[in-house]
PDB file of N, CA, C, O and CB in Angstrom:
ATOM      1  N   UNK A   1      65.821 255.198 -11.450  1.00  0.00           N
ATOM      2  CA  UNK A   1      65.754 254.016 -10.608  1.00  0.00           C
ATOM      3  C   UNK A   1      67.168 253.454 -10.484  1.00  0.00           C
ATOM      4  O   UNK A   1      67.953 253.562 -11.426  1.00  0.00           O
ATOM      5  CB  UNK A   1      64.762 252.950 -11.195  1.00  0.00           C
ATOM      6  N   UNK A   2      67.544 252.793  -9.222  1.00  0.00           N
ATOM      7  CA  UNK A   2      68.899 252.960  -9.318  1.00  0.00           C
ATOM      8  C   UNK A   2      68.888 251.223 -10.180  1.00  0.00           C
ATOM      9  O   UNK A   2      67.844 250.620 -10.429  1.00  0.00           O
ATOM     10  CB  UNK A   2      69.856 253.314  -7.536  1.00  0.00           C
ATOM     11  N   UNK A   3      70.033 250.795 -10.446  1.00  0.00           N
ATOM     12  CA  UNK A   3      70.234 249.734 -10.637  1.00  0.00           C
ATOM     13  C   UNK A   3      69.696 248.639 -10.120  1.00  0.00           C
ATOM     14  O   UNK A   3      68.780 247.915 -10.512  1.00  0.00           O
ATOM     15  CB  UNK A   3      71.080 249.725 -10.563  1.00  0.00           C
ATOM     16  N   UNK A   4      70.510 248.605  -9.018  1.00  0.00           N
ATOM     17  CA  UNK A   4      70.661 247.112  -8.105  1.00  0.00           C
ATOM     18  C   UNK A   4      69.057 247.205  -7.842  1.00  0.00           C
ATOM     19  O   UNK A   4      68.687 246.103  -7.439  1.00  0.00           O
ATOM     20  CB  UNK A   4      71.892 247.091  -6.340  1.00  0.00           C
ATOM     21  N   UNK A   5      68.013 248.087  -7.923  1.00  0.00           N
ATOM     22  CA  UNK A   5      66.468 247.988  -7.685  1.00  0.00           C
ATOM     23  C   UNK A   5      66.186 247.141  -8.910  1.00  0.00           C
ATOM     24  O   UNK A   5      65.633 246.060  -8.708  1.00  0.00           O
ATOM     25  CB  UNK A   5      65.554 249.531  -7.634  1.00  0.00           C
ATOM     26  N   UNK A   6      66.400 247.383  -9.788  1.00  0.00           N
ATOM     27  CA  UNK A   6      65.922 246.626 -11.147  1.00  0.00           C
ATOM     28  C   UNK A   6      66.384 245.108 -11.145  1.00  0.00           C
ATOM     29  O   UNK A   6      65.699 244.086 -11.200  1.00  0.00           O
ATOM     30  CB  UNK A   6      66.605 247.382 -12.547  1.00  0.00           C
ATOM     31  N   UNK A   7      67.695 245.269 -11.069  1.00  0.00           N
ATOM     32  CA  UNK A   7      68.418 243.725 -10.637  1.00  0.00           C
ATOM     33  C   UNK A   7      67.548 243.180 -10.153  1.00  0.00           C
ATOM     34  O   UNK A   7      66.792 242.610 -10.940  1.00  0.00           O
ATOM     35  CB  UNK A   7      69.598 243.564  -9.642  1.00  0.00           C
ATOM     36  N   UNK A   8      67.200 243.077  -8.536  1.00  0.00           N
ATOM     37  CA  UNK A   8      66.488 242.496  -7.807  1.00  0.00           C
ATOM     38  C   UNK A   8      65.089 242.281  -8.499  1.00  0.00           C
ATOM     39  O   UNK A   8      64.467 241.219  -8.527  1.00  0.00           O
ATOM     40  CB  UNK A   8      66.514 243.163  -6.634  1.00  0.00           C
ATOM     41  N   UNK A   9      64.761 243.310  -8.974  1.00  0.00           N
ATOM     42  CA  UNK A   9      63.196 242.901  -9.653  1.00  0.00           C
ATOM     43  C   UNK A   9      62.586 242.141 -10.959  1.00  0.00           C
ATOM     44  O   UNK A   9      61.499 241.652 -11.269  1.00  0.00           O
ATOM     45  CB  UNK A   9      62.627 244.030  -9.882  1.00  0.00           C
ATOM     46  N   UNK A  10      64.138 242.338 -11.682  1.00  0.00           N
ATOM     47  CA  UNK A  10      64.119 240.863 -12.654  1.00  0.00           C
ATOM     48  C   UNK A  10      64.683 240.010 -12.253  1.00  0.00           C
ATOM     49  O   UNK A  10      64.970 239.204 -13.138  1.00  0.00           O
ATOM     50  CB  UNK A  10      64.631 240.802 -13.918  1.00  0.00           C
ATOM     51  N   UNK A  11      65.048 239.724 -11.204  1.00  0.00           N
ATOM     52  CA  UNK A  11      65.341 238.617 -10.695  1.00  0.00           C
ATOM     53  C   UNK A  11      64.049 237.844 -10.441  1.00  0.00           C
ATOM     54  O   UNK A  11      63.542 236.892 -11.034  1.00  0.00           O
ATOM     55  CB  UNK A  11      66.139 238.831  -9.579  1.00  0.00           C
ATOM     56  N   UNK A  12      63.713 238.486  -9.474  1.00  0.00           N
ATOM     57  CA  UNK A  12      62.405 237.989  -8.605  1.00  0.00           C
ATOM     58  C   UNK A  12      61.178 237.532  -9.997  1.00  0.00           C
ATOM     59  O   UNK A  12      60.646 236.422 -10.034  1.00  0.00           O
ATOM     60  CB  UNK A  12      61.690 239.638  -7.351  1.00  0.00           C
ATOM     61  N   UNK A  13      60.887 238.737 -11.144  1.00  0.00           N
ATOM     62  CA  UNK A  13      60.365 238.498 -11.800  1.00  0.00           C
ATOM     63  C   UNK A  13      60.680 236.778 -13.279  1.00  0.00           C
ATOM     64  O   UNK A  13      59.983 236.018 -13.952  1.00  0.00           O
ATOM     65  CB  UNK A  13      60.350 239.862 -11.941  1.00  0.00           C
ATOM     66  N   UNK A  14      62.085 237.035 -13.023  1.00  0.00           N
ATOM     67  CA  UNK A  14      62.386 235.269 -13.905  1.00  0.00           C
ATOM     68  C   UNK A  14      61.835 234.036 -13.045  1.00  0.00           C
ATOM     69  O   UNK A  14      60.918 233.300 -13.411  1.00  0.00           O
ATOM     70  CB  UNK A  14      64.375 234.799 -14.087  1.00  0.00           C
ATOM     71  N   UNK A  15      62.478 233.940 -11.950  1.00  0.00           N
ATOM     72  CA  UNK A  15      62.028 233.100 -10.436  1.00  0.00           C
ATOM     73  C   UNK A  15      60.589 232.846 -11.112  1.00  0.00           C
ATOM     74  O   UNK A  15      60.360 232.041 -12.014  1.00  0.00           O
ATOM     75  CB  UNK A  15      61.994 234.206  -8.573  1.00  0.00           C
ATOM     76  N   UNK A  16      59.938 233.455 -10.665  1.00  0.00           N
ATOM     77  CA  UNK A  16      58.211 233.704 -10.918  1.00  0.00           C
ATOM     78  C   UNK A  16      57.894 232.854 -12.260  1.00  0.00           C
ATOM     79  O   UNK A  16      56.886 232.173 -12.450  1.00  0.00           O
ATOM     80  CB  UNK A  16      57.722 235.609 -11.238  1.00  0.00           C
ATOM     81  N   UNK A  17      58.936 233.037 -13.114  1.00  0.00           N
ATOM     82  CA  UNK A  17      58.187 232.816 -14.788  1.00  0.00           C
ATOM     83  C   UNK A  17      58.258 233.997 -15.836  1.00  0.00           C
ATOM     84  O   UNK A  17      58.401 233.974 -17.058  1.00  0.00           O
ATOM     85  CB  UNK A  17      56.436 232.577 -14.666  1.00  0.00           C
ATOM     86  N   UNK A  18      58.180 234.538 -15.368  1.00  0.00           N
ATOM     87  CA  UNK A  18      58.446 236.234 -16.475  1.00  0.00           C
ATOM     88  C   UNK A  18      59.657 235.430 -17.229  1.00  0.00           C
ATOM     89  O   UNK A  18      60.618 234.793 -16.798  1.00  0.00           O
ATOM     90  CB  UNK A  18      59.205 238.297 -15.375  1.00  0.00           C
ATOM     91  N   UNK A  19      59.284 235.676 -18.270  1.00  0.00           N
ATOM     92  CA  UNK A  19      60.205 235.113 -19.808  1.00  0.00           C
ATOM     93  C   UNK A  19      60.339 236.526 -20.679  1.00  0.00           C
ATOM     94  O   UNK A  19      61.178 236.853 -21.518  1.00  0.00           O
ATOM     95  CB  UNK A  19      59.105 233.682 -21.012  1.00  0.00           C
ATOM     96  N   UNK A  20      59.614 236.970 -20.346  1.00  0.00           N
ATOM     97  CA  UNK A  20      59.201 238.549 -21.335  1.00  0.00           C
ATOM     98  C   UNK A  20      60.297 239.632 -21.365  1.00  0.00           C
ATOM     99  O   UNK A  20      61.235 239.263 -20.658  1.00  0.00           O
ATOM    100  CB  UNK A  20      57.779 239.500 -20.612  1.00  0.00           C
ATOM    101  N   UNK A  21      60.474 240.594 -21.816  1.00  0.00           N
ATOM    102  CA  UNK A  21      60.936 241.433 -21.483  1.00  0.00           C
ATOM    103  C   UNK A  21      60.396 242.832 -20.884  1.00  0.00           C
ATOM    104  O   UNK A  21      59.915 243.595 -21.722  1.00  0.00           O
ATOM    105  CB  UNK A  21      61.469 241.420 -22.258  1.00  0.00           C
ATOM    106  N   UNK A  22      60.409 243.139 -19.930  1.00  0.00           N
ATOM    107  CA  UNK A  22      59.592 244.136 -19.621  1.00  0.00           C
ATOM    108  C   UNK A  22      60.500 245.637 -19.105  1.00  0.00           C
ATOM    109  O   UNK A  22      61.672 245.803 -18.767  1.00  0.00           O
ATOM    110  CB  UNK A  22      58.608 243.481 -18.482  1.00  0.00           C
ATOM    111  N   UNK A  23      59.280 246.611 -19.244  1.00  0.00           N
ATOM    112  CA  UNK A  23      60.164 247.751 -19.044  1.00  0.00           C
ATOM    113  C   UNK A  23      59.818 248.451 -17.565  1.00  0.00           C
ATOM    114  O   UNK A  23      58.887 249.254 -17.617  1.00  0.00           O
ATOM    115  CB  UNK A  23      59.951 248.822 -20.320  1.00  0.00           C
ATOM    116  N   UNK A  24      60.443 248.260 -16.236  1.00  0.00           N
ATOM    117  CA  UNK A  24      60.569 248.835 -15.332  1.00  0.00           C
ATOM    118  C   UNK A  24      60.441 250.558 -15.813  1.00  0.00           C
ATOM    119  O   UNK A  24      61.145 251.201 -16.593  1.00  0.00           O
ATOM    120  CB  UNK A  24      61.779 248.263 -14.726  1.00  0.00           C
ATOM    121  N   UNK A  25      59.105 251.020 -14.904  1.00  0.00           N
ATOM    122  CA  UNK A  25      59.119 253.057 -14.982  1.00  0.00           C
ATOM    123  C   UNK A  25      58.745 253.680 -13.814  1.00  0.00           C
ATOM    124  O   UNK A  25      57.744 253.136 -13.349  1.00  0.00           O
ATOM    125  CB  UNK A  25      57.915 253.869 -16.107  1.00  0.00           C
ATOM    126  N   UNK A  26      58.977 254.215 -13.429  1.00  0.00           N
ATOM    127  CA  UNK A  26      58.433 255.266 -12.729  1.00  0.00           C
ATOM    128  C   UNK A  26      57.330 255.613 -12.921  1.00  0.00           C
ATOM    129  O   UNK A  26      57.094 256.129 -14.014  1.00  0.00           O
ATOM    130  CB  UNK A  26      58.981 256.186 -12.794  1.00  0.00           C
ATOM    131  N   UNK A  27      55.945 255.424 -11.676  1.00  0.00           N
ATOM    132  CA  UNK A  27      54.832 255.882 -12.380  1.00  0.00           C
ATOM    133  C   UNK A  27      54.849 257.300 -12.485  1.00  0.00           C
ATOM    134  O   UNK A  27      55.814 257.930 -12.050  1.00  0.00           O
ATOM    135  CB  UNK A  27      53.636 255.450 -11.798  1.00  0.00           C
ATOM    136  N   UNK A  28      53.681 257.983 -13.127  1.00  0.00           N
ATOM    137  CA  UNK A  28      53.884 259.447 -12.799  1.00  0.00           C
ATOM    138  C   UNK A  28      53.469 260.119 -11.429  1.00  0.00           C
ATOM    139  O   UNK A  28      54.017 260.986 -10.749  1.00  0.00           O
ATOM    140  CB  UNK A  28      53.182 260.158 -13.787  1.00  0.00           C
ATOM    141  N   UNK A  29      52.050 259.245 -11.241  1.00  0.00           N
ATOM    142  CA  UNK A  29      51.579 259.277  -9.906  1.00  0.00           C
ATOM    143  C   UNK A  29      52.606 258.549  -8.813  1.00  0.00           C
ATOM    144  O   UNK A  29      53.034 257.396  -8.854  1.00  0.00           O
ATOM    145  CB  UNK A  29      50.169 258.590  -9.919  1.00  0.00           C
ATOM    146  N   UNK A  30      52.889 259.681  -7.731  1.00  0.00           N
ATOM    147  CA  UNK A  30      53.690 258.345  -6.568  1.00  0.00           C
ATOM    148  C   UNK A  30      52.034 257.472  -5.605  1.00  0.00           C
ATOM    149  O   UNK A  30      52.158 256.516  -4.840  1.00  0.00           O
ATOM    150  CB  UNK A  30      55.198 259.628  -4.732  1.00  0.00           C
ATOM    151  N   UNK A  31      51.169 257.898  -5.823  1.00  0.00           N
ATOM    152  CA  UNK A  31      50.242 257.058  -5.098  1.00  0.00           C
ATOM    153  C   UNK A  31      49.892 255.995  -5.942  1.00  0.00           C
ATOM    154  O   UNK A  31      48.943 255.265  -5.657  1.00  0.00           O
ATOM    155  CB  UNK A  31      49.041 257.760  -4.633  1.00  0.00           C
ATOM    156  N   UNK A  32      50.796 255.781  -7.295  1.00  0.00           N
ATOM    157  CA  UNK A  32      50.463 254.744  -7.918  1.00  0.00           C
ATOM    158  C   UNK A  32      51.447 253.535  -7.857  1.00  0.00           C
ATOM    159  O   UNK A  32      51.433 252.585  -8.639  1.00  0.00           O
ATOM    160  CB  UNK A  32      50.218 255.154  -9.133  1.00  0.00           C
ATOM    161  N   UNK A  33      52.420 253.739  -6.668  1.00  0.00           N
ATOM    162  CA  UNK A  33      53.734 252.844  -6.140  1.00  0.00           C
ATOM    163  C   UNK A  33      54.903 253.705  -6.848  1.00  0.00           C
ATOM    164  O   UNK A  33      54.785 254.633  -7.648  1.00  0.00           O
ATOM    165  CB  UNK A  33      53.745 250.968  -6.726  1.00  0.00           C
ATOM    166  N   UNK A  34      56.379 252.955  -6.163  1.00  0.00           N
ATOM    167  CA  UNK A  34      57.429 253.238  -6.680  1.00  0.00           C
ATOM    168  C   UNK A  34      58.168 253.657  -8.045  1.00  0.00           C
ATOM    169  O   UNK A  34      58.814 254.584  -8.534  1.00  0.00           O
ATOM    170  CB  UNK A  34      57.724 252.561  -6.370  1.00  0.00           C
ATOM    171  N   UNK A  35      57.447 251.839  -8.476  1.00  0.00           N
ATOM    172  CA  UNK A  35      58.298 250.804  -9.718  1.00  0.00           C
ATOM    173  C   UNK A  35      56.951 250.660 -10.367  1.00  0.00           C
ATOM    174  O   UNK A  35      55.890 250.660  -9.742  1.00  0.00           O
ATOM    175  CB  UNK A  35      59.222 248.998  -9.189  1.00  0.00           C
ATOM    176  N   UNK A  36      57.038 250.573 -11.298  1.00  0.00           N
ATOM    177  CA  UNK A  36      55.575 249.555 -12.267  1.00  0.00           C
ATOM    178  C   UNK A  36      56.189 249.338 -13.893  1.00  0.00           C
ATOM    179  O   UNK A  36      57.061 249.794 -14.633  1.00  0.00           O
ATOM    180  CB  UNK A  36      53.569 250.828 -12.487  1.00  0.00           C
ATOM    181  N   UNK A  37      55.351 248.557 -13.885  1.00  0.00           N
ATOM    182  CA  UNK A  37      55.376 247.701 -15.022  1.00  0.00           C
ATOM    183  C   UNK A  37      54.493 247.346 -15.948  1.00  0.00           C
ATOM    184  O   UNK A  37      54.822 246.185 -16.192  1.00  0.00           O
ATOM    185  CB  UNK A  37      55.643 246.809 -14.723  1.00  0.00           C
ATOM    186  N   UNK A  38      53.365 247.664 -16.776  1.00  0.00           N
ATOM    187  CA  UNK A  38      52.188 246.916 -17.844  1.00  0.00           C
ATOM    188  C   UNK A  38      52.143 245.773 -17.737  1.00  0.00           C
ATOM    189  O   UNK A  38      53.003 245.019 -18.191  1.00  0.00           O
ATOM    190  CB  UNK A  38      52.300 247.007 -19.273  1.00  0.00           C
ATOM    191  N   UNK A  39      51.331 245.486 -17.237  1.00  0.00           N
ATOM    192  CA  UNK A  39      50.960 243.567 -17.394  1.00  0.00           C
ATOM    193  C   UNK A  39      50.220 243.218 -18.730  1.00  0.00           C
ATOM    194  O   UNK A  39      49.831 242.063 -18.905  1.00  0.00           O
ATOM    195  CB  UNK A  39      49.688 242.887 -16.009  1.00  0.00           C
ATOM    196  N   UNK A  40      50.021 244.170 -19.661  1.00  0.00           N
ATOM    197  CA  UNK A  40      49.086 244.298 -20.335  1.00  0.00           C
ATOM    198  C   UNK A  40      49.315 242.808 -21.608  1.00  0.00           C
ATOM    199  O   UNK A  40      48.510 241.912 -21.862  1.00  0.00           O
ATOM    200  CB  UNK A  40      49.110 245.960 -20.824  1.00  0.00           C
ATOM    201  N   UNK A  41      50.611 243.027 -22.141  1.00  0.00           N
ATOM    202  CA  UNK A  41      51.194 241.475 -22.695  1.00  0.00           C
ATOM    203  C   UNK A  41      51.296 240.149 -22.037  1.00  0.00           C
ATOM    204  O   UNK A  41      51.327 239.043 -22.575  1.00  0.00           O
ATOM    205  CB  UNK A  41      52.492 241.567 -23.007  1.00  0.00           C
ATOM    206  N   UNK A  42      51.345 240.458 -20.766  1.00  0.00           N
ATOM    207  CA  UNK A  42      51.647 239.251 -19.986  1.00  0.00           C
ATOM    208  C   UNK A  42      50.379 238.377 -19.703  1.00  0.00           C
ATOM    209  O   UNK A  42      50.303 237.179 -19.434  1.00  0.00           O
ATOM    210  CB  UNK A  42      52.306 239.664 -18.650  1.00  0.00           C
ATOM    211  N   UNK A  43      49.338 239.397 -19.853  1.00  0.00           N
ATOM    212  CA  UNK A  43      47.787 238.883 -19.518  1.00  0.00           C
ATOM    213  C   UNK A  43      47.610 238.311 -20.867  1.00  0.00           C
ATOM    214  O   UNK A  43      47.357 237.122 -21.060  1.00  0.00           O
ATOM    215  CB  UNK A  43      46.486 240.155 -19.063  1.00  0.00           C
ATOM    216  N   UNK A  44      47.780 239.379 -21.987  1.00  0.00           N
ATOM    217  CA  UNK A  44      47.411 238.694 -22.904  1.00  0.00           C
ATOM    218  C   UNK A  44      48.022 237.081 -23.509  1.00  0.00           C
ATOM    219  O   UNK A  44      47.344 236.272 -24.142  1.00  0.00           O
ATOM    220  CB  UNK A  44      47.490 239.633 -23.688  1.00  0.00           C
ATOM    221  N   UNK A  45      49.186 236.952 -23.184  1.00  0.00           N
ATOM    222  CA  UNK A  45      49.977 236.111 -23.546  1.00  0.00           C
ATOM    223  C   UNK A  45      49.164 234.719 -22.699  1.00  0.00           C
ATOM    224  O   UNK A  45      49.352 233.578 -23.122  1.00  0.00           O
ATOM    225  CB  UNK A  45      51.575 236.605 -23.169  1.00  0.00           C
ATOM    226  N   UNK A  46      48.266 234.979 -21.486  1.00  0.00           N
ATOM    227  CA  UNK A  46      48.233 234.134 -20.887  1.00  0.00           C
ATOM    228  C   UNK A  46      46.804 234.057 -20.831  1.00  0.00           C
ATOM    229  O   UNK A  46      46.475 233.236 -19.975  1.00  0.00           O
ATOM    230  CB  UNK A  46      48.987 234.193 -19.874  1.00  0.00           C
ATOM    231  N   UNK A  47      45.583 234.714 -21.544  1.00  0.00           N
ATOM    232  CA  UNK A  47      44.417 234.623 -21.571  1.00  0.00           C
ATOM    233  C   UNK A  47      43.649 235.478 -20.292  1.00  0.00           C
ATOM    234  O   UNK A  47      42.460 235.437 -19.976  1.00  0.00           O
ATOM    235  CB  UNK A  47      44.225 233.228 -21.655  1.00  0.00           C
ATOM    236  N   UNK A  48      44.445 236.040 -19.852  1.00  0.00           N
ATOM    237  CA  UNK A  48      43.674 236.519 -18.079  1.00  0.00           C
ATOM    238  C   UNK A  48      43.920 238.282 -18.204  1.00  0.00           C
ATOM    239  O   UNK A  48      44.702 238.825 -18.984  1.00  0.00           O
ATOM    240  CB  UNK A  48      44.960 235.640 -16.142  1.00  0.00           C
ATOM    241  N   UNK A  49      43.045 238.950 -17.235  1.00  0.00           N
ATOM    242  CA  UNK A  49      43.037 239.746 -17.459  1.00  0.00           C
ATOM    243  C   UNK A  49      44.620 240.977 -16.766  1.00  0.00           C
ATOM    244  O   UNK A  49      45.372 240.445 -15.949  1.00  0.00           O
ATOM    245  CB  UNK A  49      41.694 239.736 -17.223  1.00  0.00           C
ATOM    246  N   UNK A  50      44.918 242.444 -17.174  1.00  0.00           N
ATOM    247  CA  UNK A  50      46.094 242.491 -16.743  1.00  0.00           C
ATOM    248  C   UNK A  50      46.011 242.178 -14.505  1.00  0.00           C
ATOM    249  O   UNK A  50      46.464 241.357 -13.708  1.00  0.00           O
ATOM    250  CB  UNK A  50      46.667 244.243 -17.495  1.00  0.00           C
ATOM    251  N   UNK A  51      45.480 242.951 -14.472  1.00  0.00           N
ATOM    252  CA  UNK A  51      44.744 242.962 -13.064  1.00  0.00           C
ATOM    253  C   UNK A  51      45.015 241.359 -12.488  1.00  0.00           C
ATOM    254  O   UNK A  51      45.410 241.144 -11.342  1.00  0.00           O
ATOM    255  CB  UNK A  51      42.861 243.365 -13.262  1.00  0.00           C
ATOM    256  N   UNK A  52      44.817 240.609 -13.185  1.00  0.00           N
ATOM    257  CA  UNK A  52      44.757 239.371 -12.376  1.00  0.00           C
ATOM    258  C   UNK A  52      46.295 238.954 -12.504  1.00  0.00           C
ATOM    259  O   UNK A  52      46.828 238.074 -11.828  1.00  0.00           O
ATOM    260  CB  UNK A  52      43.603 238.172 -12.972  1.00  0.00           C
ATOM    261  N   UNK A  53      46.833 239.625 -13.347  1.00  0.00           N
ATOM    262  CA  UNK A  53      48.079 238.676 -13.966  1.00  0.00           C
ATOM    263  C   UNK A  53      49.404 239.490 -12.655  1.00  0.00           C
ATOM    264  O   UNK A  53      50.388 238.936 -12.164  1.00  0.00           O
ATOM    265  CB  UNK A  53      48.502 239.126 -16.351  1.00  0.00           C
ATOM    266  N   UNK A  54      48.889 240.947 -12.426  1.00  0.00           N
ATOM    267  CA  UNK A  54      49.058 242.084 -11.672  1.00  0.00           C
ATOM    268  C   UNK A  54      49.004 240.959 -10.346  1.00  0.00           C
ATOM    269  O   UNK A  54      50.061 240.528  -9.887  1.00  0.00           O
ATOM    270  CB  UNK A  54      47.811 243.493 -11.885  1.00  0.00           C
ATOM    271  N   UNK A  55      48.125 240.678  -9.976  1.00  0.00           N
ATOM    272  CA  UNK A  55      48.027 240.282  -8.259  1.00  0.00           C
ATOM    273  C   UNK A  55      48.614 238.628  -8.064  1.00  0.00           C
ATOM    274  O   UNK A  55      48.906 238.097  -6.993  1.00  0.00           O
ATOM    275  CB  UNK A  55      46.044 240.355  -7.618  1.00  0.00           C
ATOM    276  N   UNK A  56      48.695 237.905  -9.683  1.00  0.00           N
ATOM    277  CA  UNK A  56      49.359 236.610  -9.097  1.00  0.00           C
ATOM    278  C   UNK A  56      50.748 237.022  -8.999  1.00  0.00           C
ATOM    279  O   UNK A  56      51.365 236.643  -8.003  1.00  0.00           O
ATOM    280  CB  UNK A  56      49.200 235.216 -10.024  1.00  0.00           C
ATOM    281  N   UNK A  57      51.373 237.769  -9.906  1.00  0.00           N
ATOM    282  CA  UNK A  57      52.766 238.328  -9.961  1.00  0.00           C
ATOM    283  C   UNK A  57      53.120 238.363  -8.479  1.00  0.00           C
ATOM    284  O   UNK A  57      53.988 237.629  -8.006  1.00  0.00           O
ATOM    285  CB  UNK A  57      52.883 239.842 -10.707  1.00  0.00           C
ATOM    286  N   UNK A  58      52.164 239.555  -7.503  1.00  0.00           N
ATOM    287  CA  UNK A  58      52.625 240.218  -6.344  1.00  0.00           C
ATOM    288  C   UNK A  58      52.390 238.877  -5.227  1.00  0.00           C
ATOM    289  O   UNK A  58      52.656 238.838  -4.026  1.00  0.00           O
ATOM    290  CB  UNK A  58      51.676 241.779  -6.020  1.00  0.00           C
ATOM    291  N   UNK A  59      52.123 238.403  -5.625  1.00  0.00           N
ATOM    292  CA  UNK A  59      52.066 237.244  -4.595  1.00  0.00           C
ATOM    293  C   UNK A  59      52.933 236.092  -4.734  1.00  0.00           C
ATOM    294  O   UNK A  59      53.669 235.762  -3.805  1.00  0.00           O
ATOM    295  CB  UNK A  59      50.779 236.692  -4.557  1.00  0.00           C
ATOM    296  N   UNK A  60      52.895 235.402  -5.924  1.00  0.00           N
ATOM    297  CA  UNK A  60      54.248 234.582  -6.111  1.00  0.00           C
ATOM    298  C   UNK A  60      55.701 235.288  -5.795  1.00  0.00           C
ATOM    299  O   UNK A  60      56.667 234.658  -5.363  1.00  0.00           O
ATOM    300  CB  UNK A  60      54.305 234.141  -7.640  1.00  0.00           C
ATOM    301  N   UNK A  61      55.702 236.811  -6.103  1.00  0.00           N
ATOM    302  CA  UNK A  61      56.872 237.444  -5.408  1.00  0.00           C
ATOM    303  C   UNK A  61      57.097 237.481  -4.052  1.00  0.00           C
ATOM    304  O   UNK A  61      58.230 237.366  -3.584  1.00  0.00           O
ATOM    305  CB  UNK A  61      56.932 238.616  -5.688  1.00  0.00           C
ATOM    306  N   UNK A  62      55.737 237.690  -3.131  1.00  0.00           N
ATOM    307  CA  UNK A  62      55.545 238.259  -2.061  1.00  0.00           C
ATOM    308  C   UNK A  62      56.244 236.713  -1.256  1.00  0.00           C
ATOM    309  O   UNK A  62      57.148 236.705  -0.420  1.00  0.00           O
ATOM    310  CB  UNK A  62      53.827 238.892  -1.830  1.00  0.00           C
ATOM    311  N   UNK A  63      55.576 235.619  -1.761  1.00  0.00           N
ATOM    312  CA  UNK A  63      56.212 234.147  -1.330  1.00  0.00           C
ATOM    313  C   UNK A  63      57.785 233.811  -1.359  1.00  0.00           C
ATOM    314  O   UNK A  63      58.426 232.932  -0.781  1.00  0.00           O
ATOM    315  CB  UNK A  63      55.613 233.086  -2.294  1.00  0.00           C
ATOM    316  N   UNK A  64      58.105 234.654  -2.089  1.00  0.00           N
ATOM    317  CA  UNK A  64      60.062 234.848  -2.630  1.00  0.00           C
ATOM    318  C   UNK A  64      60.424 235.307  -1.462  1.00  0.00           C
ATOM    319  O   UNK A  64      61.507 234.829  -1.124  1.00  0.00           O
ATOM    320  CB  UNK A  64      60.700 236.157  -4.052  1.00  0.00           C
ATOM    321  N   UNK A  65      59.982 236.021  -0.715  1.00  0.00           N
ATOM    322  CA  UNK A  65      60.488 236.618  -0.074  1.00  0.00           C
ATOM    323  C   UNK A  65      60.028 236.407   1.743  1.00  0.00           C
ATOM    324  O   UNK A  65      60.377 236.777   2.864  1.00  0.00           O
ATOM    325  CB  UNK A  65      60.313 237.779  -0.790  1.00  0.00           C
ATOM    326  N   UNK A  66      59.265 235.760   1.218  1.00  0.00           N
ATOM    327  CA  UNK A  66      58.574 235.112   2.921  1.00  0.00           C
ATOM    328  C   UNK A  66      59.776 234.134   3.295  1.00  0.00           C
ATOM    329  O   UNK A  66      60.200 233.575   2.283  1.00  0.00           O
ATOM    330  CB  UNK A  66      56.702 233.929   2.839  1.00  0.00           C
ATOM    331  N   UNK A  67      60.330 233.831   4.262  1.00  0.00           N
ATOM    332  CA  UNK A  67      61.492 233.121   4.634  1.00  0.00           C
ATOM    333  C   UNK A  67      60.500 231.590   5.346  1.00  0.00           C
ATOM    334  O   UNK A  67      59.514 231.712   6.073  1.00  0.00           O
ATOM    335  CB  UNK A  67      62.651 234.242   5.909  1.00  0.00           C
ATOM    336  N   UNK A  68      60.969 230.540   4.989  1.00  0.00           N
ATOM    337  CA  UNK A  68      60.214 229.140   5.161  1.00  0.00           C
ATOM    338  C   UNK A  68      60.175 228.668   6.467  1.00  0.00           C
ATOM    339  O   UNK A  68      59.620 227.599   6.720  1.00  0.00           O
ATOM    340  CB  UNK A  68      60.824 228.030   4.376  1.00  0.00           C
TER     341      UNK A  68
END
């Protein structure tokens, strides 16, 4: 993954609230996206499941990037 991709995506991910440290991978599947990440701590940390923690992420990002 090149750099400046990761940059941008902990960026976007602090913005959001991400305090964590997380590990940007390559899935193995490409029909499983680009970039990914385990929400699996982040859910837990927050009582919700990863899935949910998964779709508020992509949307508080998705709003980062919507121009006002």
């Amino acid at each position: 993954m090149q750099p400046s991709i990761q940059k941008h995506l902990a960026s976007w991910l602090s913005q959001v609230g991400v305090t964590e440290t997380i590990d940007l991978v390559v899935p193995p599947d490409p029909n499983l996206g680009d970039i990914s990440f385990a929400c699996f701590a982040l859910a837990k940390g927050q009582g919700k499941s990863p899935v949910e923690v998964a779709k508020e992420l992509a949307e508080k990002i998705r709003l980062l990037q919507t121009p006002p």
